[in-house]
C-alpha positions as CSV (number, residue, x, y, z in Angstrom):
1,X,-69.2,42.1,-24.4
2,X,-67.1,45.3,-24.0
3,X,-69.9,47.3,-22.8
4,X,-68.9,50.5,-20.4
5,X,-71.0,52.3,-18.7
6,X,-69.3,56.2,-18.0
7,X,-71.1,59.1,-16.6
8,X,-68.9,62.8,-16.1
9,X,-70.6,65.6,-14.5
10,X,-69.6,68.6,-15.4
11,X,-70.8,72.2,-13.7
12,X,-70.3,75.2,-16.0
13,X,-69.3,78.8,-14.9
14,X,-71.9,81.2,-14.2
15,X,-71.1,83.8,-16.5
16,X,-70.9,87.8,-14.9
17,X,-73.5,88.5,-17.7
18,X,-76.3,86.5,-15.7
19,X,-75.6,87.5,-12.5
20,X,-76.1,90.8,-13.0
21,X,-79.4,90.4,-14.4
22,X,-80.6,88.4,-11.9
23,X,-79.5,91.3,-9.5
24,X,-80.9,93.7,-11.8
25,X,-84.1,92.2,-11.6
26,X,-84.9,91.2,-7.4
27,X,-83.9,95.1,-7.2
28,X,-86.3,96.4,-10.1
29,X,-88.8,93.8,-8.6
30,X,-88.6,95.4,-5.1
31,X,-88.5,98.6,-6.1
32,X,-92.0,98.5,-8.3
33,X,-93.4,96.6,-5.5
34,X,-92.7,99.7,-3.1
35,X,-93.6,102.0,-6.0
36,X,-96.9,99.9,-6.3
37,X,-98.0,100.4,-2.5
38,X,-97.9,104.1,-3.2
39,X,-99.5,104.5,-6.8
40,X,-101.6,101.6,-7.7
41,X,-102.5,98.4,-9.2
42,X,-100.5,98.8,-13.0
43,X,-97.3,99.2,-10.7
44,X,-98.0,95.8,-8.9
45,X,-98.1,94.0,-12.1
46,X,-95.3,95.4,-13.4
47,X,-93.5,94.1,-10.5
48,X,-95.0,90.4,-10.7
49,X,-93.5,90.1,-14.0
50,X,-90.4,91.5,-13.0
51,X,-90.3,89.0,-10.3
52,X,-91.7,86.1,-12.9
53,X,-88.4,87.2,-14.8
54,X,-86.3,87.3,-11.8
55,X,-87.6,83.7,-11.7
56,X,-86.8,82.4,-14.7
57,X,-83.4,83.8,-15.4
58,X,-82.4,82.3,-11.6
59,X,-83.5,79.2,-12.7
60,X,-80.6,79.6,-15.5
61,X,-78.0,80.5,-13.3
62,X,-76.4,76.8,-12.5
63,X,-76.3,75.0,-15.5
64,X,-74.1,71.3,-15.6
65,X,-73.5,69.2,-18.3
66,X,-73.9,65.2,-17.8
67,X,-72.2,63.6,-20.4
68,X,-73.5,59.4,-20.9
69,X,-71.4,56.7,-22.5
70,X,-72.9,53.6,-23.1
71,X,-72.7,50.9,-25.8
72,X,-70.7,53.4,-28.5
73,X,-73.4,56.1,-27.8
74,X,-72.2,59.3,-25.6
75,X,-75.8,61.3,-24.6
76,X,-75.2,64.6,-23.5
77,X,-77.5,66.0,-20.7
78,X,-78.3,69.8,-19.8
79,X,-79.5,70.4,-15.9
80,X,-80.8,73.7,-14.5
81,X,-80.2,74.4,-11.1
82,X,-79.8,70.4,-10.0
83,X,-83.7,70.3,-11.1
84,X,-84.8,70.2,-14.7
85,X,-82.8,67.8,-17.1
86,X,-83.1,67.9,-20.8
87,X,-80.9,65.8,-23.5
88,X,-79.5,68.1,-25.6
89,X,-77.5,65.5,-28.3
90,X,-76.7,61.9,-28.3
91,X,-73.2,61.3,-29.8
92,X,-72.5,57.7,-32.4
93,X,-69.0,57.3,-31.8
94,X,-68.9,55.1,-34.7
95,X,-69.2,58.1,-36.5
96,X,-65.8,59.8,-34.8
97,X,-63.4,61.8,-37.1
98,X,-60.9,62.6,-34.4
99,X,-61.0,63.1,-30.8
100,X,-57.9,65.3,-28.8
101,X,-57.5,67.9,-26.8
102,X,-58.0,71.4,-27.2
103,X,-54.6,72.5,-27.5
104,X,-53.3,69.5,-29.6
105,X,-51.5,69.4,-33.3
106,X,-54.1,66.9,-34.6
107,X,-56.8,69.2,-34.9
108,X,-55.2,71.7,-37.2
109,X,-56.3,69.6,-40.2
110,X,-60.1,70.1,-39.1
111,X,-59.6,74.1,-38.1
112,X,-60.6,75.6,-41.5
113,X,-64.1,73.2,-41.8
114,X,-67.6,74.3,-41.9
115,X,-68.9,72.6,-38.8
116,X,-71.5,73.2,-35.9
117,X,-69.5,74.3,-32.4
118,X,-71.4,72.8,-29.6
119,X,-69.9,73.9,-26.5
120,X,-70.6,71.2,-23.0
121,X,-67.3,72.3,-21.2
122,X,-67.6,74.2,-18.0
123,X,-65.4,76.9,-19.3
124,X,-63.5,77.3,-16.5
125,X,-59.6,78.7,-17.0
126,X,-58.4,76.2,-14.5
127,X,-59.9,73.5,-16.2
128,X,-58.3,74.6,-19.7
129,X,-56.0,71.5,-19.5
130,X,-58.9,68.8,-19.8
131,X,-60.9,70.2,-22.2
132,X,-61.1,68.0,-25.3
133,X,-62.5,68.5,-28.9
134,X,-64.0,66.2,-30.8
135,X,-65.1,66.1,-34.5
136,X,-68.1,63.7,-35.3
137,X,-70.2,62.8,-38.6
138,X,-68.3,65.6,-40.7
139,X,-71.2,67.9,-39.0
140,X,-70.3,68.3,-35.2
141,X,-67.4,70.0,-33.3
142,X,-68.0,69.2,-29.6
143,X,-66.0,70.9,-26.8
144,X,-66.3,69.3,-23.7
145,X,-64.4,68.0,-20.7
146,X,-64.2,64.2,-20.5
147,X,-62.7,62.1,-17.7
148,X,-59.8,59.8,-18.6
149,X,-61.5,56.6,-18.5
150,X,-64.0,58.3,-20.9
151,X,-61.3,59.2,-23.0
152,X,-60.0,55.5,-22.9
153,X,-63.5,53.9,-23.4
154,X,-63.6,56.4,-26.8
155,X,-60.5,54.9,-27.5
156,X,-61.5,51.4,-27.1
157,X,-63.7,51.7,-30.2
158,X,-61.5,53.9,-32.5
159,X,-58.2,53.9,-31.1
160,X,-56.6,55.4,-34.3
161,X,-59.1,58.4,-33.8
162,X,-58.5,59.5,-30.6
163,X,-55.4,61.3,-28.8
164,X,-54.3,62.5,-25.4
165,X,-51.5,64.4,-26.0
């Protein structure tokens, strides 16, 4: 039995984008309120929704990415501000084409192939060094930032397939 069991957490940058919105939208929210003392009911509603929105998009604002191994499987996990978990994709590595990172030479035979980019990294520029790409099923790029002994346990099962320089 060479079952592993491998869980990385990874927590993605908050892009600018989303931070001003959710700015955007406490200010608009207390402003309408205010406006709504003064004028009237179709001001107050306006501002409820505003702050519903206001809600919603902070509830977007801290997003990590939980990546499983187990049993020659790799789940991949979405989780909204340390609360609501959804699987996004779960990974055969049987099915691996070529695992390596970002910025290696073994890649440049898959660079010109019609596949689906799925990025799980944390896009980060100081973390530019560990992020890995991996081709999967002839359908699936995946971009995503793997911890060493996940690397190795990939290896394990296609050694030929994967590469770490």
């Amino acid at each position: 039995m060479n079952d592993s069991v491998i869980e990385v957490l990874v927590d993605q940058k908050t892009t600018v984008g989303i931070k001003v919105l959710k700015i955007v939208l406490i200010v608009a929210t207390v402003l309408m309120a205010l406006w709504g003392v003064l004028t009237g009911a179709v001001s107050l509603i306006i501002a409820v929704l505003l702050g519903v929105a206001a809600y919603f998009v902070g509830q977007r604002t801290k997003v990590e990415y939980e990546y499983a191994y187990f049993n020659k499987e790799m789940d991949v996990d979405v989780i909204y501000s340390m609360e609501r978990r959804k699987r996004v994709k779960t990974f055969d590595m049987t099915k691996l084409e070529v695992l390596a990172p970002a910025s290696s030479y073994h890649l440049d035979e898959y660079k010109n192939r019609n596949y689906k980019e799925v990025d799980y990294s944390s896009r980060k520029p100081e973390n530019a060094q560990n992020v890995y790409v991996m081709y999967i099923g002839g359908m699936d790029k995946v971009i995503f930032e793997p911890t060493p002994e996940l690397v190795k346990a990939i290896a394990n099962i296609a050694p030929r397939k994967v590469f770490t320089e």
